[in-house]
C-alpha positions as CSV (number, residue, x, y, z in Angstrom):
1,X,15.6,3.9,6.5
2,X,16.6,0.0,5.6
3,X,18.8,-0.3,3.4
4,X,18.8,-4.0,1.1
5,X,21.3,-5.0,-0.9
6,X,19.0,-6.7,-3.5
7,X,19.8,-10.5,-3.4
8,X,18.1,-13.2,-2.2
9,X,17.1,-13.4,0.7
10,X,18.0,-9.7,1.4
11,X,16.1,-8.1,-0.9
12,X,13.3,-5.4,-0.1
13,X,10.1,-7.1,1.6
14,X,7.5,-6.3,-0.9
15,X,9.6,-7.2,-3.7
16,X,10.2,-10.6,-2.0
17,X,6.0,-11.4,-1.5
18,X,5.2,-9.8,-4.7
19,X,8.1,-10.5,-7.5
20,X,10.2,-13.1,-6.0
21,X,7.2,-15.8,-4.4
22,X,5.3,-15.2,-8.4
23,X,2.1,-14.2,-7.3
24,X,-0.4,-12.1,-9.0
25,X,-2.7,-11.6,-6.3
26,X,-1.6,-8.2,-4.8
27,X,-4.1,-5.6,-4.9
28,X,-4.4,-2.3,-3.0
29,X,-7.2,-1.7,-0.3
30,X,-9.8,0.5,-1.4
31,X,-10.1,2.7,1.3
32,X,-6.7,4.1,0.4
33,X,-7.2,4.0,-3.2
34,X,-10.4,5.7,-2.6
35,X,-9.4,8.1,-0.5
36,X,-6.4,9.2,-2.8
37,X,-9.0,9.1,-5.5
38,X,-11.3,11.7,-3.4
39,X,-8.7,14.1,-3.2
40,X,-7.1,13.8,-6.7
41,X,-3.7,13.0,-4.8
42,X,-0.9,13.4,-7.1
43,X,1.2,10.3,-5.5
44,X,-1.2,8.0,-6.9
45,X,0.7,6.7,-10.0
46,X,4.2,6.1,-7.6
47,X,2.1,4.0,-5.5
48,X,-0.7,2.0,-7.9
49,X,-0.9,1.3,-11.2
50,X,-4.2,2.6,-13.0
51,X,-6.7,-0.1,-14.5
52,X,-7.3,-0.4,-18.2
53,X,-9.6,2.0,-19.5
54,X,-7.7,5.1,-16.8
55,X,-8.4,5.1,-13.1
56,X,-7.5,3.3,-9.5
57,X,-9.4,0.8,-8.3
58,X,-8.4,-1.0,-5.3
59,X,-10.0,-4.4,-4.0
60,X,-12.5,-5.3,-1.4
61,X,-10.9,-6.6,2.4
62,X,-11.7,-9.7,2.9
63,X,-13.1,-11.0,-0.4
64,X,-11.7,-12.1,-3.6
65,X,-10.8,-9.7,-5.8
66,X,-10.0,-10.0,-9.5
67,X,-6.8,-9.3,-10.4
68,X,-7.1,-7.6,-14.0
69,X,-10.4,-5.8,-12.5
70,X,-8.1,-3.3,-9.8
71,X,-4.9,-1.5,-9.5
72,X,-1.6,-3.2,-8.3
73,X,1.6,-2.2,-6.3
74,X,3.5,0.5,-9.0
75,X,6.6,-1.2,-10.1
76,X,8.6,1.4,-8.6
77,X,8.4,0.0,-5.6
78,X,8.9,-3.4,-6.6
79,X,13.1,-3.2,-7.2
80,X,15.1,-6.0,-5.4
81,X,16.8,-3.1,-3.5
82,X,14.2,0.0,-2.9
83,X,15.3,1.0,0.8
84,X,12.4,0.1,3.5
85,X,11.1,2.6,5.9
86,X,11.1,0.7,9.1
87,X,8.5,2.0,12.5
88,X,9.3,1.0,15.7
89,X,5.8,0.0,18.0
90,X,6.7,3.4,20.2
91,X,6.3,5.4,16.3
92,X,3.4,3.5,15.1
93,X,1.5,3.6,18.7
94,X,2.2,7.5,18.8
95,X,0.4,7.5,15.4
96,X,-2.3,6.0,16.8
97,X,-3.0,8.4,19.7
98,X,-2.3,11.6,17.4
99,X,-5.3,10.0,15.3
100,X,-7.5,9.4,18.3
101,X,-6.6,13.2,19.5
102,X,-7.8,14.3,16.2
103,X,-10.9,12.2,16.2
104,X,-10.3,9.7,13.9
105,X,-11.8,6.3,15.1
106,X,-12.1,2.9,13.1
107,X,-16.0,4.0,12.4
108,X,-15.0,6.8,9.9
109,X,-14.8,6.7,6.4
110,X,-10.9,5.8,5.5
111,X,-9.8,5.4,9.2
112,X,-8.6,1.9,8.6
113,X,-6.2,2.9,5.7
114,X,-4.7,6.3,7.4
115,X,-4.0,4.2,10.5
């Protein structure tokens, strides 16, 4: 865990690209979205925010996706000081080959967002 102390520039990351740099760009992919949306996951509202009219909706990799039409980044996680969770290559490449051993390949559905 990374800890920031909340002031420029040591504030959290996200907060940084989202709040701080003003942009309203930020959508989630939907293959997570999606995939939390297949399985009615209950962390959904701490990590999008739903779309007007009730739901999450995450945007299209790759193309341009309309900002009031998908969900964004839930302002929980936007704070100046949220503490980071930080991976190390050796944690994220151990990741990796506990998804390979259990089968998961960039061809399956989702595969891109759980890895």
């Amino acid at each position: 865990m990374f800890k920031y102390d909340g002031t420029s520039p040591n504030f959290n990351r996200l907060y940084a690209e989202v709040v701080a740099s003003n942009r309203n760009d930020f959508v989630p992919e939907e293959g997570i979205v999606d995939a939390m949306n297949d399985l009615n996951d209950p962390r959904r509202p701490f990590y999008f925010t739903e779309v007007s009219g009730g739901g999450y909706v995450g945007g299209t990799v790759g193309l341009t996706n309309g900002y009031g039409a998908n969900s964004h980044i839930a302002t929980n996680l936007l704070t100046p000081n949220k503490t980071g969770v930080l991976f190390d290559a050796a944690e994220v490449n151990f990741y990796l080959a506990e998804a390979a051993a259990r089968g998961y390949s960039g061809r399956r559905k989702y595969c891109s967002s759980i890895l």
